[in-house]
VOZAKOL-192393 format. One record per residue (C-alpha): x, y, z. Coordinates in steps of 0.5 Angstrom, whole numbers. Layout:
(site (X; Y; Z))
...
//
This chain:
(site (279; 125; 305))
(site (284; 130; 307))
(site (290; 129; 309))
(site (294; 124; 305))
(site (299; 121; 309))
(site (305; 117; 309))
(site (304; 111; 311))
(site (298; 108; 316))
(site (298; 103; 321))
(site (293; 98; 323))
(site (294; 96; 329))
(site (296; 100; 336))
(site (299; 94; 339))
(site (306; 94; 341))
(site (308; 92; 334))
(site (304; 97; 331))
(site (306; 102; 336))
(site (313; 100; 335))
(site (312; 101; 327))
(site (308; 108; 328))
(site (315; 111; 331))
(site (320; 108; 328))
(site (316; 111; 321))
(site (315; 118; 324))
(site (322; 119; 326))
(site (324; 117; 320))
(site (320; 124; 319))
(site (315; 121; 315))
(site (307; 123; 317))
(site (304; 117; 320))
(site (298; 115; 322))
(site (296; 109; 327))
(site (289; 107; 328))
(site (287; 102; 333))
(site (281; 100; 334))
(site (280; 100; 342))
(site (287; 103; 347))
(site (293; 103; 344))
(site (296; 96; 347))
(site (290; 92; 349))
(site (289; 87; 346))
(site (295; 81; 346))
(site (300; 86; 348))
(site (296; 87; 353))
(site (295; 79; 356))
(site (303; 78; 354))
(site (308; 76; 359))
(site (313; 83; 357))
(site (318; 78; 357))
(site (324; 80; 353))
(site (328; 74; 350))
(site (333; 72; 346))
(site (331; 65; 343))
(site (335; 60; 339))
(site (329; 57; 336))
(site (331; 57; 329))
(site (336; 62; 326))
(site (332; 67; 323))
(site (329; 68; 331))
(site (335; 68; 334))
(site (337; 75; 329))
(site (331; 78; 330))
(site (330; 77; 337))
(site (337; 78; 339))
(site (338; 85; 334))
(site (330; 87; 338))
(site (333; 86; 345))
(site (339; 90; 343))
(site (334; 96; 342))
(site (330; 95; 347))
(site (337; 96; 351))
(site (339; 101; 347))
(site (332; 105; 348))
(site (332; 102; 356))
(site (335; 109; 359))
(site (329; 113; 356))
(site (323; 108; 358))
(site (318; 112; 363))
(site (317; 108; 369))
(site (311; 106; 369))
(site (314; 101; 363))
(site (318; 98; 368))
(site (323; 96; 365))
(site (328; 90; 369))
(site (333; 86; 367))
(site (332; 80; 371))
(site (335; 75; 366))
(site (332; 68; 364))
(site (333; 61; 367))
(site (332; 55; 362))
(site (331; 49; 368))
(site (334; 42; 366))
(site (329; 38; 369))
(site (335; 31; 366))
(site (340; 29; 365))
(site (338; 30; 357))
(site (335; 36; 358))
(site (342; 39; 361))
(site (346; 37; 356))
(site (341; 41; 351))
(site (343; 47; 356))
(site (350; 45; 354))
(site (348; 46; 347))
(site (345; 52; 348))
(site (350; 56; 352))
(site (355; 54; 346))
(site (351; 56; 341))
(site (349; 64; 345))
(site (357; 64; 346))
(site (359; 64; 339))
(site (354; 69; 337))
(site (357; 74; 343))
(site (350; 72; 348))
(site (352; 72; 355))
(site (350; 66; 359))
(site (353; 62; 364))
(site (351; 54; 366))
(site (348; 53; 372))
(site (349; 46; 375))
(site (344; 43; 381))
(site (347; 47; 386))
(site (348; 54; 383))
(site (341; 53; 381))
(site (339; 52; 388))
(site (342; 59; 390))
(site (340; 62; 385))
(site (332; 59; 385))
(site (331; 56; 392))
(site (324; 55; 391))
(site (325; 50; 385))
(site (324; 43; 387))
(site (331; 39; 389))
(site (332; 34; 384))
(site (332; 39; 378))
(site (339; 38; 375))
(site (341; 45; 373))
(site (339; 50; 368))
(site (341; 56; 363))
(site (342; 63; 365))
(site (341; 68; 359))
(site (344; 74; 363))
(site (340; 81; 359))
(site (334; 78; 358))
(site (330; 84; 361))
(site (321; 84; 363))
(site (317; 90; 362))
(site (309; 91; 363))
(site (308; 91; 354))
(site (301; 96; 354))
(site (305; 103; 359))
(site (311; 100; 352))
(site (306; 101; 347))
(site (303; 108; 350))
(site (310; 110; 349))
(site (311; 109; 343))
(site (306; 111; 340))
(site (307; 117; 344))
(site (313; 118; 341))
(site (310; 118; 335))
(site (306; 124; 336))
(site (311; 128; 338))
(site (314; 126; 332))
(site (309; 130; 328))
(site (304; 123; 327))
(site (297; 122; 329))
(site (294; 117; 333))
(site (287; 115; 332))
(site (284; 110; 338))
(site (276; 107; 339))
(site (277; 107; 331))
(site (276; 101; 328))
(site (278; 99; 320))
(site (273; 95; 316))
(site (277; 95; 310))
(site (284; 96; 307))
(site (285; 97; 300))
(site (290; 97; 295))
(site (289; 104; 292))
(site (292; 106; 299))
(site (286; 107; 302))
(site (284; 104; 309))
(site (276; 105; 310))
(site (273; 105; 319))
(site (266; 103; 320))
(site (263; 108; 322))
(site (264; 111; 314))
(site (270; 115; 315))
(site (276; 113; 310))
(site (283; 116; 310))
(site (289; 115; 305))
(site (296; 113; 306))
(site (303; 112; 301))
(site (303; 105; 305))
(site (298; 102; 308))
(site (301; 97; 314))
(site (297; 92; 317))
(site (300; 91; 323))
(site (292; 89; 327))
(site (295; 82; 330))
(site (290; 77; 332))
(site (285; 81; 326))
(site (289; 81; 321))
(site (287; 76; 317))
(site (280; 79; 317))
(site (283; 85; 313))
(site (288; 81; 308))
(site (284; 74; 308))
(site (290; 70; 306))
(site (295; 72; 309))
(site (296; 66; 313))
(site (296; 69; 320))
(site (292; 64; 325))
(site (289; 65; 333))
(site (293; 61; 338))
(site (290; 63; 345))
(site (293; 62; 351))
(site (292; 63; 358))
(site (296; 67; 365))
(site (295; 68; 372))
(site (297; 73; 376))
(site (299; 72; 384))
(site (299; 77; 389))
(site (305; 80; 391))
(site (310; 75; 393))
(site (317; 79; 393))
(site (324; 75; 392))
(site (320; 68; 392))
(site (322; 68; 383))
(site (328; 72; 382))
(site (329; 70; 375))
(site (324; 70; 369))
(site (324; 61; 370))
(site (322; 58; 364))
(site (322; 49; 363))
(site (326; 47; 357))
(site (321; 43; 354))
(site (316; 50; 353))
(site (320; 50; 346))
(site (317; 43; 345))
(site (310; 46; 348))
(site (311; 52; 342))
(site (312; 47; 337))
(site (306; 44; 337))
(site (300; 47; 332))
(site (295; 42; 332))
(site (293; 41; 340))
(site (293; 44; 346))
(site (299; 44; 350))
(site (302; 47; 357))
(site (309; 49; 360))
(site (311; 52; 366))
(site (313; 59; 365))
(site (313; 64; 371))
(site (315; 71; 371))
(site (317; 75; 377))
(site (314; 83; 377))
(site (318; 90; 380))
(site (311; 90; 384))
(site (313; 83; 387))
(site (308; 79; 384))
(site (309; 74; 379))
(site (305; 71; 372))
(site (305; 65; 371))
(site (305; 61; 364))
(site (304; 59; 359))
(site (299; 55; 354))
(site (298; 54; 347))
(site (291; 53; 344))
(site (291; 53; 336))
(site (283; 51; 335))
(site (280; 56; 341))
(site (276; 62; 339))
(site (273; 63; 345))
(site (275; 68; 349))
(site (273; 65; 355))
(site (278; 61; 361))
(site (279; 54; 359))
(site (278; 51; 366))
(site (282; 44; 364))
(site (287; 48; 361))
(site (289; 53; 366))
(site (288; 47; 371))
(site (294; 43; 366))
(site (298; 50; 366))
(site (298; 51; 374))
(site (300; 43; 375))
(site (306; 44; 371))
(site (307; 51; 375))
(site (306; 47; 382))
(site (311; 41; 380))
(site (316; 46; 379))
(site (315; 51; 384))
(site (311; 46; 390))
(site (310; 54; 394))
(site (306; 56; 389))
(site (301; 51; 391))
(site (300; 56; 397))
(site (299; 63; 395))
(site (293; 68; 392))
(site (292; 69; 385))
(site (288; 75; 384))
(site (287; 75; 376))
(site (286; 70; 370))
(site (285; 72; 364))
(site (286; 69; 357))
(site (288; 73; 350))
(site (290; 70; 343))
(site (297; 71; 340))
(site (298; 72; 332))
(site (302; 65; 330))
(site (304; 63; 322))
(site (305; 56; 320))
(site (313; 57; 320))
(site (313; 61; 327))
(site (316; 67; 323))
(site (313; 74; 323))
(site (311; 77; 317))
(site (314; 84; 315))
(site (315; 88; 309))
(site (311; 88; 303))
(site (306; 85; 300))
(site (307; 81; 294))
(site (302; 83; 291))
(site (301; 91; 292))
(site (306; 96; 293))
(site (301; 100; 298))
(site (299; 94; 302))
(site (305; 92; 308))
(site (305; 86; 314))
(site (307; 88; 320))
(site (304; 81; 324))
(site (304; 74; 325))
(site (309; 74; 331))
(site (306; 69; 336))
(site (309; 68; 343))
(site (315; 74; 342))
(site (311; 80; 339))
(site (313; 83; 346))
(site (321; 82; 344))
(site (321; 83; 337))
(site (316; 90; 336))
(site (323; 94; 337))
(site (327; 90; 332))
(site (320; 90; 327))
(site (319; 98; 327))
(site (326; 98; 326))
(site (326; 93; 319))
(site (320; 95; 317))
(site (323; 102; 317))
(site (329; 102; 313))
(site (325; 97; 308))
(site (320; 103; 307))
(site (325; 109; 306))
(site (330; 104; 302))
(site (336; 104; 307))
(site (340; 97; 308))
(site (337; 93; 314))
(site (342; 92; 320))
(site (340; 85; 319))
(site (338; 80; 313))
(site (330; 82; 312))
(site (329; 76; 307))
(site (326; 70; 312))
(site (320; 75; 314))
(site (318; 78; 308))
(site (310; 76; 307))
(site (312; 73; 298))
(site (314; 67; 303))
(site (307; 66; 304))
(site (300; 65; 301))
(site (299; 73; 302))
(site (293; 77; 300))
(site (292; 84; 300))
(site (284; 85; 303))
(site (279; 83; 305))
(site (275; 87; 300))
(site (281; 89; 295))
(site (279; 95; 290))
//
């Protein structure tokens, strides 16, 4: 070993990536070290939607705080991130499900979130190529899409123009809590803090850090411009996120600055394999085409699946853990990693350096679960 840096992160996803800045401009030396590409595994198969969700109140702040980042940082984002506030509309398919968008306006107003109510008719204009009989919806104003792998690059370049080091095609075999973090090709490399920050794989470092896979699948459409003009998600996808011990769908698309649109979501708790669930993505797309019946006659010009990082709370995991001054969580953050990797880099910055986050860390500090240091601790 030779250089003892200040901090190592595991983990060149966006989160990762997110943390790796935000620590180098705190002129701390960094290391990020990611196995394949900055940004390829989850970040890579997310939708970029960023979000704002009431969900519970500990998501609300940090999602909330995370898209008051990204719209501070969004006048410095390169191009290719494709930075675009298209807003969100929650579709109220009911009567019942319209008086949840009343409760949710209330709720974002108070907390000084723009949105406006959409009755059927405004719907319809803002959406046409929704079906007639939907009641309403919620239109969340700033929500804003990016493409997540170019957002990642970005960090981590902004790191290494901050003195950090980036490592790619390296991946970490054991992370230790002497400080040290070895490859597998035999190299090893020593840090103040190690941040595990390695989504989907965390788990195999810190073996009791609760993290699970929740696979999902997305389709992208050929370009179809002006077709959706909002990100438009059914309200029954909280429904469909909650649940943890089977399979579930809900329609959720996204229109791109290309004019192409993704089209979601689905939730797969027990999958391991990487492979297309075909009934799956079939029950997916039903969903899309009962909302939008046009759907039924465009191209799709790629179907791929990826595994999202969940917890059993759906909180993410940050900051240190309960067991080892030297090991940090920057992980578990499901479906809202894209959103919530600026507001995670930023608290877990603050926490490292001593400084008074803007927003309460205690609802995601990793001492709320079972969590373990390493794999192969020494």
């Amino acid at each position: 070993m030779s250089k003892i840096f200040d901090a190592i992160i595991v983990g060149g996803g966006i989160i990762g990536s997110s943390c790796a800045m935000h620590l180098a401009e705190s002129d701390l030396s960094v290391l990020l070290i990611e196995a394949k590409e900055i940004g390829s595994g989850t970040s890579a198969a997310g939708m970029g939607h960023i979000v704002v969700l009431d969900d519970s109140e500990e998501q609300f702040v940090l999602s909330s705080y995370s898209r008051k980042l990204w719209k501070e940082l969004s006048c410095k984002l390169p191009e290719d991130v494709q930075w675009k506030q298209f807003g969100t509309i929650w579709v109220a398919a009911d009567d019942e499900e319209m008086q949840i968008v009343k409760e949710k306006h209330a709720f974002y107003t108070e907390r000084g979130i723009k949105t406006e109510v959409l009755d059927k008719k405004a719907l319809a204009e803002a959406e046409p190529n929704l079906r007639e009989d939907l009641v309403g919806g919620l239109l969340v104003c700033d929500d804003a899409v990016i493409y997540p792998q170019c957002a990642s690059l970005y960090f981590a370049n902004r790191a290494k123009e901050n003195n950090g080091s980036v490592l790619i095609n390296s991946k970490v075999k054991e992370i230790n809590t002497d400080g040290t973090v070895l490859l597998g090709d035999g190299r090893k490399f020593s840090g103040g803090i190690i941040v595990n920050a390695a989504g989907c794989d965390s788990v195999d470092l810190s073996k009791n850090c609760g993290v699970f896979k929740r696979k999902g699948h997305l389709v992208v459409t050929d370009s179809y411009p002006g077709l959706i003009r909002h990100q438009v998600i059914e309200l029954g996808y909280l429904k469909s996120a909650h649940v943890i011990t089977s399979d579930s769908v809900a329609f959720n698309i996204q229109p791109r600055i290309s004019g192409k649109m993704l089209i979601g979501s689905s939730r797969q708790s027990n999958a391991d394999d990487s492979r297309i669930d075909h009934v799956v993505l079939a029950k997916m797309l039903d969903r899309a085409f009962d909302y939008i019946p046009r759907l039924r006659h465009i191209w799709a010009v790629r179907t791929w699946c990826g595994f999202r990082p969940a917890t059993p709370d759906k909180l993410p995991l940050i900051g240190p853990s309960p067991d080892s001054e030297k090991i940090w969580f920057a992980t578990g953050h499901e479906g809202l990693g894209i959103t919530t990797s600026t507001g995670t880099g930023r608290l877990l910055a603050d926490m490292v350096l001593g400084k008074q986050p803007e927003i309460p860390c205690e609802p995601y500090l990793p001492n709320r679960c079972a969590v373990g240091d390493s794999s192969d601790a020494q």
